[in-house]
N, C-alpha and C positions, 0 to 999 in steps of 0.2 A: 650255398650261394651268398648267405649274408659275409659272411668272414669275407670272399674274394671282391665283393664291393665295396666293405670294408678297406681292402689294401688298394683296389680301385680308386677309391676316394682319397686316396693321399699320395698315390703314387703317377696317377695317369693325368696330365696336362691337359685334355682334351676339355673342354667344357661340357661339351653333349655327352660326351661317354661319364663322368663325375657326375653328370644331374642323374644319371641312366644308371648308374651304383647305387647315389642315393634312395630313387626309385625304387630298385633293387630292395636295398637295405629295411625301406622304410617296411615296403609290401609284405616281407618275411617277421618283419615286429609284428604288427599288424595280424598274419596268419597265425602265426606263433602265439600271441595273447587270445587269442580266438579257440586253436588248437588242444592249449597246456591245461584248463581247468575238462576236458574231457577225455586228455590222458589222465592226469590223478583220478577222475573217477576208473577209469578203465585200469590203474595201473601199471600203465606204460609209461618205463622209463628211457628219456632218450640217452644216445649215445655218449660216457666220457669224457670222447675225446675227436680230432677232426678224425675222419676215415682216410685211410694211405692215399684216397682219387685225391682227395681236398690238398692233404697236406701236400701231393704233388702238384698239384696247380698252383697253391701256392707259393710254392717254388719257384717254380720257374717264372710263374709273372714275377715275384719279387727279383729276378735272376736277370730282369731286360728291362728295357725303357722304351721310351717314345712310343712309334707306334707299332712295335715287336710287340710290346708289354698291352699295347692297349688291344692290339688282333687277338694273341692270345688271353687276352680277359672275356672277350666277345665270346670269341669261339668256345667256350668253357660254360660259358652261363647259357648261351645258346644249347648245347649238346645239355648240361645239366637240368635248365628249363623241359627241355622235353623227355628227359629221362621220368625226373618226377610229377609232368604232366601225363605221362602213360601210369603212374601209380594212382594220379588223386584221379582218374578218367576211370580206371575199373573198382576203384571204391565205389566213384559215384554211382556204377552202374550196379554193381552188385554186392554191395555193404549194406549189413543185414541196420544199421542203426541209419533211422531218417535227417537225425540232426548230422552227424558226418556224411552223409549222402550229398546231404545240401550244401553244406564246407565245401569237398573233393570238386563239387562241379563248379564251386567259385573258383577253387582254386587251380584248379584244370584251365580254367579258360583264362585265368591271369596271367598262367607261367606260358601258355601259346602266343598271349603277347607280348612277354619278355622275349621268347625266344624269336617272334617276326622283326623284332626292334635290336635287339642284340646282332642280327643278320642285317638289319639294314645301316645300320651304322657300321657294321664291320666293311660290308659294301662301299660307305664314304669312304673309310680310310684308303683305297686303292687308286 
């Protein structure tokens, strides 16, 4: 999600939608510095490189403008939002460790707000 607020932020003209990137953006730094010193303990390494879902989204938003580009941002972080609100929701429930317990369930109920807000602003643009 960070990468497509990223391209978000320089590419979409919308004012509301660019603060709602940056928001994006900032919220995933934020989990992510939170997240990264309890991966090295645990030795999990993240991914390389974007996954074929990302680099296709970022395709195609990079592929249109106005508010083609600005729906399909929405709709992508909406759908993503709750993809990985269904992961940090059944960590929080049944992850054997208390400190990612407590993470997941933060993070759970952060990415349910991105994604009511990513829906409701996609709602404005119409």
């Amino acid at each position: 999600m960070q990468t497509l607020a990223g391209l978000a932020q320089k590419k979409i003209a919308d004012g509301r939608i660019r603060d709602f990137a940056r928001t994006i953006s900032d919220a995933a730094t934020s989990a992510g510095g939170t997240l990264t010193p309890l991966a090295r303990r645990d030795a999990v390494k993240p991914p390389g490189s974007l996954s074929i879902r990302a680099t296709d989204q970022f395709a195609r938003i990079g592929a249109q403008s106005g508010k083609d580009a600005a729906d399909e941002f929405l709709r992508d972080i909406a759908i993503d939002a709750r993809i990985s609100q269904d992961d940090y929701t059944s960590e929080a429930q049944s992850g054997n460790d208390a400190t990612l317990k407590r993470l997941a369930a933060q993070r759970a109920g952060d990415l349910e707000r991105i994604a009511r807000r990513a829906d409701s602003l996609r709602g404005s643009l119409r």
